[in-house]
C-alpha positions in Angstrom: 25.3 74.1 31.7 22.0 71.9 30.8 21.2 72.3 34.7 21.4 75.6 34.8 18.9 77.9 35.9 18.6 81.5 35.6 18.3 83.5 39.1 15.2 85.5 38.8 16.5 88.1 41.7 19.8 88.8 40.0 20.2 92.3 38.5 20.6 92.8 35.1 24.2 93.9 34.0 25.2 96.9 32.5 28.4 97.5 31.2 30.3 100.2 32.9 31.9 103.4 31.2 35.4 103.9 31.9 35.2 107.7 32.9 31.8 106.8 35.2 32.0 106.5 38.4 33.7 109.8 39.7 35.8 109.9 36.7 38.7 107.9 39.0 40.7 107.9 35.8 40.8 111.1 35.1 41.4 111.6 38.9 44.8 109.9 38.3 45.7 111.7 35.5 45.3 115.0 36.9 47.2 113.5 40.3 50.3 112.6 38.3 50.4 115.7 36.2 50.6 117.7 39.5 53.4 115.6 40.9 54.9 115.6 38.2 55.1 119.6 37.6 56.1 119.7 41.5 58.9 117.6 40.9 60.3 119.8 37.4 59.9 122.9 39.6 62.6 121.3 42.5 64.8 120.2 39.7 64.9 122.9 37.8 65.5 125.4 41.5 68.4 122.6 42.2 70.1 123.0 39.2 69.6 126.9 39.4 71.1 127.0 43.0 74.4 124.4 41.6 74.5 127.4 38.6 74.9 129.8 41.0 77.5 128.3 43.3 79.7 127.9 40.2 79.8 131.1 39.3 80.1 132.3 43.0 83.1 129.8 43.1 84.7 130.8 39.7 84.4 134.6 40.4 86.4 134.5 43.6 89.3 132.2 42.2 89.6 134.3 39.6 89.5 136.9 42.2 92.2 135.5 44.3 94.6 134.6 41.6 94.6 138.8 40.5 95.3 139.3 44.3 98.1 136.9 44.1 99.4 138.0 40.6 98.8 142.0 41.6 101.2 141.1 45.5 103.2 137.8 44.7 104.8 138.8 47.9 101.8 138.1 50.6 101.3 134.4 50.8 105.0 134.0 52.3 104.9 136.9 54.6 103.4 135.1 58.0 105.9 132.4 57.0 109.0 134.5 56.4 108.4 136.7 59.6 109.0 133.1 61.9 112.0 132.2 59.8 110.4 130.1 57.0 110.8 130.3 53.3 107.4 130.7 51.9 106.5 126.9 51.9 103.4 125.7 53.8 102.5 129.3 54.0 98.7 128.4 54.5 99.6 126.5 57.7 101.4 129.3 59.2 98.9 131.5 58.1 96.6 129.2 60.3 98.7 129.1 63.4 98.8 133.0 63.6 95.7 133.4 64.7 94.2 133.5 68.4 91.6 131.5 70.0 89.1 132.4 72.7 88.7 130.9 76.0 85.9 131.1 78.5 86.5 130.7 82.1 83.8 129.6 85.1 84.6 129.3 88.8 81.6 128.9 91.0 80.9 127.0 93.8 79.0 124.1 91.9 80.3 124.8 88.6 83.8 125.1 86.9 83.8 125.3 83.2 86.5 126.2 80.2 85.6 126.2 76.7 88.4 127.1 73.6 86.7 128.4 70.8 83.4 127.4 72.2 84.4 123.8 72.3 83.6 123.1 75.8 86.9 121.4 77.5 85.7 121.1 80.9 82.6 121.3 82.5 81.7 119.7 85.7 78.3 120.8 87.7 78.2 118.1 90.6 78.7 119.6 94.1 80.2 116.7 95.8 82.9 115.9 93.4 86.3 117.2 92.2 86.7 119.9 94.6 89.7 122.3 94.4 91.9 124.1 91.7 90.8 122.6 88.6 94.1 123.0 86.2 94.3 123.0 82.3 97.4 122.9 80.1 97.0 123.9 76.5 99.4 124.0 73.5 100.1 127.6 72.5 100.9 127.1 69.0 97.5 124.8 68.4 95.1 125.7 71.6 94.5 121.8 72.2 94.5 120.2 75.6 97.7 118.5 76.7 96.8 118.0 80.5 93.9 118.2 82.9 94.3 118.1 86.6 92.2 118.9 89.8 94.2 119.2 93.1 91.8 119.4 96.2 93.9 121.9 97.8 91.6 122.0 100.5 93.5 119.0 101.8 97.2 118.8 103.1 99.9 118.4 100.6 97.9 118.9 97.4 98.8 122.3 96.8 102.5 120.5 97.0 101.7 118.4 94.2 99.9 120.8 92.2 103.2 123.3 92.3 105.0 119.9 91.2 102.7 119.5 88.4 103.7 123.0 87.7 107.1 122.9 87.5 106.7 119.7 85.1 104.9 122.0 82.6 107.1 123.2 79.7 107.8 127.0 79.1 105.3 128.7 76.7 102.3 126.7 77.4 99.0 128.2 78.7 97.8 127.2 82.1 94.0 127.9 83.2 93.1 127.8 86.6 89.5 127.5 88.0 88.3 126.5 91.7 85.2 124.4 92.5 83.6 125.0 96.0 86.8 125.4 98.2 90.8 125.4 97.2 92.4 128.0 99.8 92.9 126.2 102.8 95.2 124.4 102.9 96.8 126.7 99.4 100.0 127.2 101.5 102.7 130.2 100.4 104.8 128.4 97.9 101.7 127.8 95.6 101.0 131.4 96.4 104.0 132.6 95.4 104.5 130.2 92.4 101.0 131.7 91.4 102.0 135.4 91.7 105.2 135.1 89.8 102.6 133.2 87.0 101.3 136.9 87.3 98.4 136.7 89.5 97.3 139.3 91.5 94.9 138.2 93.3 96.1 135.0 94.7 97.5 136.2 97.7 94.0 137.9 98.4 92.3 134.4 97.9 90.3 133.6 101.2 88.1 130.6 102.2 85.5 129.6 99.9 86.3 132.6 97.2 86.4 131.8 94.0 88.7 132.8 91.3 90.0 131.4 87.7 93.2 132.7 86.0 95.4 132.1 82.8 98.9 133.0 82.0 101.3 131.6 80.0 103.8 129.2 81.8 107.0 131.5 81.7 105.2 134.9 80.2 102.6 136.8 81.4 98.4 136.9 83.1 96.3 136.4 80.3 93.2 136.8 82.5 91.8 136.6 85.9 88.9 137.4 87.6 88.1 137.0 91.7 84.8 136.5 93.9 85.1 137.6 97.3 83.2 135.5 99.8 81.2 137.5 101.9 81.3 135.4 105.2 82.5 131.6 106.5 79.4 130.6 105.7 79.0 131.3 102.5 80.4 131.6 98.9 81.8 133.7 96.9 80.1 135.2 93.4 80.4 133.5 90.4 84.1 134.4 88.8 84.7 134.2 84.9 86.3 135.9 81.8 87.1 135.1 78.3 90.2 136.2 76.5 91.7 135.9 72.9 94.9 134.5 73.1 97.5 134.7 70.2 98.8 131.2 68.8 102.6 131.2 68.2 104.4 129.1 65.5 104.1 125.1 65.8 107.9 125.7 65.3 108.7 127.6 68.3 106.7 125.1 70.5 108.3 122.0 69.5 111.6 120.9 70.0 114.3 119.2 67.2 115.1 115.5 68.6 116.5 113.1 66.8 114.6 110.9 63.5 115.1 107.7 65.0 112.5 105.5 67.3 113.4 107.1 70.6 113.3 110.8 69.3 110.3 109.7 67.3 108.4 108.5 70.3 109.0 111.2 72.5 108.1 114.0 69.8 104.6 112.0 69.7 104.1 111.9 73.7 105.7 115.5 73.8 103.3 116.9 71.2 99.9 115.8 73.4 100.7 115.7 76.6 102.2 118.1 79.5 103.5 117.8 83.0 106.1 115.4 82.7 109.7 117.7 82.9 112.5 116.8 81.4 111.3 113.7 79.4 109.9 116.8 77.1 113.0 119.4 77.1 115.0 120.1 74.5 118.3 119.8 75.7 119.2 117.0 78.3 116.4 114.8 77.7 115.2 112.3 80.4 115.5 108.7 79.3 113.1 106.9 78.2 115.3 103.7 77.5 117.2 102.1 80.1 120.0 99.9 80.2 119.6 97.8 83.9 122.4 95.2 84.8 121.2 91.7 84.2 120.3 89.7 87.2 122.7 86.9 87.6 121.0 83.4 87.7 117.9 84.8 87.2 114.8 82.4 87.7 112.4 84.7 86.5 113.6 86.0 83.0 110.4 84.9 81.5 108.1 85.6 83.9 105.7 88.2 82.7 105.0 91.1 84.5 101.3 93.0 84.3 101.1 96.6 85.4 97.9 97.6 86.5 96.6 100.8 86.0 93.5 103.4 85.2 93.7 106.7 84.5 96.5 107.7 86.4 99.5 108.9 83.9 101.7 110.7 85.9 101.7 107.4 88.6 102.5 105.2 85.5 104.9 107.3 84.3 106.7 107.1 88.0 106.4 103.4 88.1 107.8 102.6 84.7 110.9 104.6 85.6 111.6 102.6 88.5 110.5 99.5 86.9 112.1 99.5 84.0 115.9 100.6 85.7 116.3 98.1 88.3 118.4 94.8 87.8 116.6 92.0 86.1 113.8 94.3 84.5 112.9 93.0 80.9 110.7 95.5 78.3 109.6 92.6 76.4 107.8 90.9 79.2 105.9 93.9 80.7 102.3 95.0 79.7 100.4 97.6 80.7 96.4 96.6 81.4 94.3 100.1 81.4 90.8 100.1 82.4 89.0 101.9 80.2 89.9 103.3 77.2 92.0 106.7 78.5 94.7 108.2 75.9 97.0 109.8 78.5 98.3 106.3 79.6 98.7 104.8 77.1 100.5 107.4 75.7 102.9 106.9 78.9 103.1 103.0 77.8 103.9 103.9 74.3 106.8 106.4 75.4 108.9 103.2 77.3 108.0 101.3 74.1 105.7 98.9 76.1 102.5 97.5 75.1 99.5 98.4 76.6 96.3 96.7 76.3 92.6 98.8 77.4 89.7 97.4 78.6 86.3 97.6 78.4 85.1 98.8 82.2 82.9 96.2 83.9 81.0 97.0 86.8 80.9 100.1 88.9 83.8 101.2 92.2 85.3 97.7 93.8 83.5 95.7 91.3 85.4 97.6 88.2 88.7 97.0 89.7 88.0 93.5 90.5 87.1 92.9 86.9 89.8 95.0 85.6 92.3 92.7 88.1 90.4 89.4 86.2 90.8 90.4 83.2 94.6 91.4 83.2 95.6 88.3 85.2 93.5 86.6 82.1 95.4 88.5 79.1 98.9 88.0 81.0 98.3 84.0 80.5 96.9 84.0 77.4 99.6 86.6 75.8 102.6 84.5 77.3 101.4 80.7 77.5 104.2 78.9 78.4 104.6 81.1 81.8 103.9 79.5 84.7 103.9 82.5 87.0 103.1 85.8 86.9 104.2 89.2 88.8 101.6 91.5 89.7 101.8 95.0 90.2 100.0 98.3 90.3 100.8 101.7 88.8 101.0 103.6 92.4 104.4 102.0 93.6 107.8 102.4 93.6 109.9 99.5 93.1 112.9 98.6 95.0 116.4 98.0 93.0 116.3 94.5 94.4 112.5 93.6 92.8 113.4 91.1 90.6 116.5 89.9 92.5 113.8 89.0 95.8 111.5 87.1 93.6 114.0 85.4 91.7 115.6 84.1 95.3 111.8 83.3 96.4 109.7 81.7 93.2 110.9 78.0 94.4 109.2 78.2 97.3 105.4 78.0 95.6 106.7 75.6 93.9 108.0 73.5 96.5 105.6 74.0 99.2 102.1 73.9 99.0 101.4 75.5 101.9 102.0 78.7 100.3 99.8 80.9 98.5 101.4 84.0 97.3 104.8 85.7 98.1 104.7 89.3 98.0 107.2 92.2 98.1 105.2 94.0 100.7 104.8 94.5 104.7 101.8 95.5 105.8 103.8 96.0 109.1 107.2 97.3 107.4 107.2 101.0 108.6 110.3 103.1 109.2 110.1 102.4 112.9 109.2 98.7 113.1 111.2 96.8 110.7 115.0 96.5 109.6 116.4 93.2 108.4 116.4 93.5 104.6 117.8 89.8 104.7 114.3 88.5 106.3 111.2 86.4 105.1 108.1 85.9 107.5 104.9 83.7 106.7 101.7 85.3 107.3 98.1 84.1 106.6 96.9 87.7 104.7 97.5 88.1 101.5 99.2 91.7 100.7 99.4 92.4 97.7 101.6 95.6 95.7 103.4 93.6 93.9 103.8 89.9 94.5 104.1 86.4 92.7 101.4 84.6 91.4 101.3 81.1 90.7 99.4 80.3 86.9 98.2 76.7 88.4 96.5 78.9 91.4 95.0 81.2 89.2 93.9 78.7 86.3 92.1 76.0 88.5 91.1 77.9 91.4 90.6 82.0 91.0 89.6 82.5 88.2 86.7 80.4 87.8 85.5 81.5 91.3 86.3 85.6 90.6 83.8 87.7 91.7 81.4 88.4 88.9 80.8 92.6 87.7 77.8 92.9 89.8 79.0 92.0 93.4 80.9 95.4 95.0 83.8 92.9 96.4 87.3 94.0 97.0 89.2 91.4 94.9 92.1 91.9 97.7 89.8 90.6 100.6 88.4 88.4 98.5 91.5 86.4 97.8 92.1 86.7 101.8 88.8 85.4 102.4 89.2 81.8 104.6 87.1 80.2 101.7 89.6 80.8 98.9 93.2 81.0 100.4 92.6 77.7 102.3 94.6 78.2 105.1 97.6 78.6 103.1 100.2 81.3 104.0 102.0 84.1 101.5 105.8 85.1 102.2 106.6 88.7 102.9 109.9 90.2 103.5 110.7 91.7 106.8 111.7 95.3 105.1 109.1 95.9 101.7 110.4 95.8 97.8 108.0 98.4 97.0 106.5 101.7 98.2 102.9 103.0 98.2 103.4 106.5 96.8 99.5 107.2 95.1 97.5 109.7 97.1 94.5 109.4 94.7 92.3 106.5 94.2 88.8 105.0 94.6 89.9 103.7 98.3 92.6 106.2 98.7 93.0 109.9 99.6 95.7 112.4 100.4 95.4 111.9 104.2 95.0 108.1 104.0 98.1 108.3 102.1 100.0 110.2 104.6 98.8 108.1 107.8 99.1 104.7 106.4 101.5 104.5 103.8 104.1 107.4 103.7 106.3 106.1 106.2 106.8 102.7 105.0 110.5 101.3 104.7 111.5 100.2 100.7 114.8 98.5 100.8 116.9 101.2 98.7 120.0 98.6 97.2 120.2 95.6 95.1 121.8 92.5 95.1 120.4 91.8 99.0 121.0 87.9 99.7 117.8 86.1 101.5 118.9 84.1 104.8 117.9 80.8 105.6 115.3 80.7 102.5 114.2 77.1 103.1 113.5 78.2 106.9 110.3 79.8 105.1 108.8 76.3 104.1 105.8 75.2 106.9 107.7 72.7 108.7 111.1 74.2 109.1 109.4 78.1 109.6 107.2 76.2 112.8 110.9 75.4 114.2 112.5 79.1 113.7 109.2 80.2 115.3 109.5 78.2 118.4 112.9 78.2 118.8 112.9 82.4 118.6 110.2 82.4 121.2 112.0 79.8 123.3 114.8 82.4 123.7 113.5 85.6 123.6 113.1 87.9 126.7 109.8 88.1 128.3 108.8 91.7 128.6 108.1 93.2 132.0 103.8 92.8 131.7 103.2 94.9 134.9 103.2 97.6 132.7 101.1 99.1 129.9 102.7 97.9 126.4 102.0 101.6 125.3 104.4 103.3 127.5 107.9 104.3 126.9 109.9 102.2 128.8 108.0 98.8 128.0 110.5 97.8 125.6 114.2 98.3 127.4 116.8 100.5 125.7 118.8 98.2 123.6 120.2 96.8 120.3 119.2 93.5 118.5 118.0 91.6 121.2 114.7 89.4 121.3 111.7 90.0 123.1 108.5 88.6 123.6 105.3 89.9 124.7 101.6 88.0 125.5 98.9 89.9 124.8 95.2 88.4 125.0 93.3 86.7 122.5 90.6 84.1 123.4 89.9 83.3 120.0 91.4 83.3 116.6 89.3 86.5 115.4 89.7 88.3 119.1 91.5 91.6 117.7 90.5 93.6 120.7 93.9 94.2 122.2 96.0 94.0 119.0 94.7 96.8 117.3 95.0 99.2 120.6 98.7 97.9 120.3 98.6 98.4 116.9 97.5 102.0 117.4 100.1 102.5 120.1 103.1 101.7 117.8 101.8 103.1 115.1 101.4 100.1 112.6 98.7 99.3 110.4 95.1 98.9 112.5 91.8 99.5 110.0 92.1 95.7 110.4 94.7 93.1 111.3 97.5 91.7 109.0 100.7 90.4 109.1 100.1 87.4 111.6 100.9 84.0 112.2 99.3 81.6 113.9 98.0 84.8 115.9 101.6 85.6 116.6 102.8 88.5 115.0 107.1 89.8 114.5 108.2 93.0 113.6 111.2 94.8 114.8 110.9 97.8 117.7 113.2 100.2 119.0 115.9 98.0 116.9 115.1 94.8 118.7 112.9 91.6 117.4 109.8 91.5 119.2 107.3 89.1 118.9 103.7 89.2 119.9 101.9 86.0 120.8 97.8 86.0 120.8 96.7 83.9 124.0 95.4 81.2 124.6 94.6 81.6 120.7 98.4 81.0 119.4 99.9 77.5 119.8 102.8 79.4 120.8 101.2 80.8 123.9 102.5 77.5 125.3 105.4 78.6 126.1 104.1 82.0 128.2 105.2 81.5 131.9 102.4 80.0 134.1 101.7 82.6 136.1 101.9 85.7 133.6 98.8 87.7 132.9 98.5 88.2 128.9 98.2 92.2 128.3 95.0 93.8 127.9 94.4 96.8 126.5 91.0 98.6 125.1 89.7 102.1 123.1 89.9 103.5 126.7 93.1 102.9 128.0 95.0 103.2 124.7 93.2 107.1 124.4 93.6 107.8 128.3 97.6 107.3 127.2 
């Protein structure tokens, strides 16, 4: 402070007034007092408004109770005219009223609302074509089903009257077409439609559209029609809406009884429709079964994982057969679901099963590979001491000797390392070209529906090389891909353990189904006893092989393998037939042969070596690949190998 010196250019200070400068204080004050009068105003309207809503409320319970004390006997009337006694008269009161439906057909939209909840809607040209179908409860006006049978395609307008017939009595059925649903809408669905109460069904032309709704086993509730006008175009837009009564929860449920079988099916019965007799009243289906135990069973705890997606009705057809044939155990199936769907796991639930959902991954192939992964995954994991696993999917029948076949067969992947899978299916098995129940073959594809795997296969190899979400792989031709089966072999049986009955599916369609899969053999008894098992194993199958084609009968190759009289009239005899293959992968002349006898040919499975066996006309014959097979050694030195292409095989 003795240094200091004064700054000569520094103002002089002058103290400041609190209300100077704008009077900021008093600026504040008059801010808060404003806010603060806002803010009494709201308050004092809120608790006006909560004043008034008492009273409202007060007035019109008194109100009521003078109603109720003037007419004690109106709360119980609803109740006492279904039967009741006056108790939960509110309820009933509830379920006497109606609801109101809307109904759409057009040729890019279909659309049904209750109540104007909107139930279905779909807007996209290309997909889900046909009769769109709707179950409802009548006593609640919730949905219990949802189909769409694309009726303009053989055999669905079959399935849809099946559906139909599944349905219970009383329920309301909507009907609504998308696009196109009368073409191949053959006369029983017409007539099963008219005695529903339509009247315009038998009028319905290609590309009209139309929507109805009747109640199954009563009468039309409503129904409207648009007329196309040529073949080239559509018909106006079709709709109506109706109020529908509701009946009595009572008279749409049935009495079963309180114990864990009656209890589950009253819960599956109460959301879902379409499945029969599991849902009637009197004469039940069963939903527990009692199979015979499979004697010296080698697979009693080996789990089995169903795979399936949204589905139901397909579980529900699988899980019957499953669960009755010889050997079947409840407690080591699952049910894997991808995504999370209600209807089937409302199926698994009904067979007291466990299901388990998963999260989707991926998009088409890529979905079901993942969905495949992660089941195989979950099946390990939930049973760890299991060192094989049965795969199956929800769109096949099993055979009543399932369990007994892969009981006879699980040594073998144990034995021989050679093998790879063994499977319950022939890609070749049809009706016409297989017959020996008793018969094992080794072939280098791997089949799948339904078949053995081995945990040490999946664990070390599979698994950590699966396909990952974003590559659109098949999982099937993946695992058949040279890279991962390693020249190992799976065994099949001559005559299939289970039957491809699913007509709808990302890969599949009605006319797929009917071409390729409905006339394949499924062996129909139990108890069938394998031949020669060990023959199966690599070395001692390479002797069978040799020593069949060492005997057989050399067909007459002067002429075409297509015509009639190729193969001689006759009864379990042997033949064998060269046809050429230069190569390994040189299909040219199998799949023309394929297409002549009608066997599988949108590529080529079920071989051996290039040899290929299958049963014809009753007799074994065996097709040898040459020079490709190391069995074309034993083709006479002067025969020509058959050759057949496109041309010939469509000229015949």
């Amino acid at each position: 402070m003795d240094n200091w010196v004064p700054n000569p250019r520094a103002k002089p200070y002058v103290p400041r007034s609190r209300f100077q400068g704008g009077n900021v204080y008093g600026q504040h004050i008059r801010s808060y007092s404003s806010r603060r009068c806002i803010s009494k105003v709201l308050q004092g309207g809120l608790v006006l408004v909560l004043l008034v809503t008492v009273f409202i409320n007060i007035t019109f319970i008194l109100d009521t109770s003078k109603k109720l004390r003037d007419n004690p006997q109106s709360t119980d009337s609803v109740d006492k005219a279904a039967g009741g006694d006056g108790k939960g008269s509110v309820v009933e009161m509830r379920q006497s009223k109606s609801i109101s439906i809307e109904v759409v057909s057009s040729k890019e939209l279909v659309f049904v609302s209750v109540d104007g909840t909107t139930i279905l809607h779909e807007n996209v040209f290309e997909l889900n074509r046909g009769m769109h179908v709707v179950v409802l409860n009548q006593a609640t006006g919730s949905v219990m089903a949802k189909r769409v049978f694309d009726t303009y395609s053989q055999h669905e307008d079959e399935a849809m009257v099946l559906f139909l017939n599944m349905v219970s009595d009383g329920r309301i059925i909507i009907f609504t077409i998308k696009d196109e649903a009368s073409f191949h809408l053959k006369s029983v669905a017409r007539t099963f439609l008219r005695n529903l109460g339509s009247e315009n069904v038998e009028a319905l032309n290609w590309r009209d559209m139309w929507c109805f709704a009747a109640t199954k086993g009563g009468k039309k509730l409503g129904e409207a029609h648009g007329k196309s006008p040529n073949l080239s175009s559509w018909g106006e837009r079709a709709a109506f809406k109706v109020d529908i009564p509701l009946s009595s929860i009572a008279d749409a449920e049935c009495t079963w009884p309180d114990d864990d079988v009656g209890r589950r099916r009253k819960a599956f019965c109460s959301k879902v429709e379409g499945y029969g007799s599991v849902c009637s009243c009197q004469d039940s289906a069963p939903i527990v079964f009692t199979p015979e135990p499979l004697k010296n069973s080698k697979i009693a705890s080996v789990p089995v994982a169903v795979i399936a997606s949204d589905r139901p009705h397909y579980l529900y057809r699988m899980l019957r057969t499953l669960l009755s044939v010889p050997g079947s155990n409840p407690k080591m199936v699952t049910v894997f679901i991808d995504g999370y769907f209600e209807e089937p796991l409302e199926v698994t639930k009904l067979f007291g099963l466990r299901g388990i959902q998963h999260t989707p991954l991926g998009i088409k192939n890529a979905r079901i590979s993942q969905h495949y992964k992660a089941s195989m995954t979950a099946t390990f994991n939930l049973y760890p001491n299991a060192e094989y696993a049965i795969v199956i999917e929800e769109d096949l029948d099993v055979s009543p000797d399932f369990f007994n076949y892969f009981s006879q067969t699980q040594h073998l992947l144990e034995q021989d390392e050679s093998l790879y899978c063994v499977s319950a299916w022939n890609d070749q098995g049809y009706e016409h070209s297989c017959k020996d129940p008793a018969l094992l073959y080794r072939v280098e594809t791997m089949p799948g529906l339904g078949w053995l795997l081995k945990k040490k296969l999946y664990k070390e190899e599979l698994e950590p090389q699966w396909p990952t979400p974003e590559k659109q792989w098949d999982w099937d031709m993946w695992m058949r891909s040279s890279f991962i089966r390693k020249d190992r072999e799976c065994v099949i049986p001559d005559v299939s353990r289970t039957y491809h009955f699913g007509s709808k599916g990302l890969n599949m369609n009605p006319y797929f189904q009917e071409i390729y899969f409905k006339k394949h053999s499924l062996v129909t008894f139990s108890n069938v006893k394998l031949k020669n098992i060990n023959s199966i194993q690599k070395e001692n199958y390479e002797e069978v092989v040799k020593s069949l084609i060492k005997s057989a009968e050399v067909l007459d190759h002067k002429k075409s393998p297509c015509s009639e009289d190729f193969i001689p009239v006759s009864q379990d005899k042997t033949y064998v037939m060269y046809i050429q293959m230069n190569s390994p992968t040189d299909y040219v002349t199998w799949k023309q042969i394929a297409k002549c006898y009608h066997l599988w040919d949108l590529d080529v499975r079920g071989f051996h070596k290039s040899m290929w066996r299958l049963f014809y006309k009753g007799n074994h014959l065996i097709m040898v690949g040459s020079p490709a097979s190391p069995y074309a050694e034993f083709k006479p030195k002067d025969l020509v190998p058959l050759f057949l292409n496109s041309t010939e095989v469509a000229r015949r």
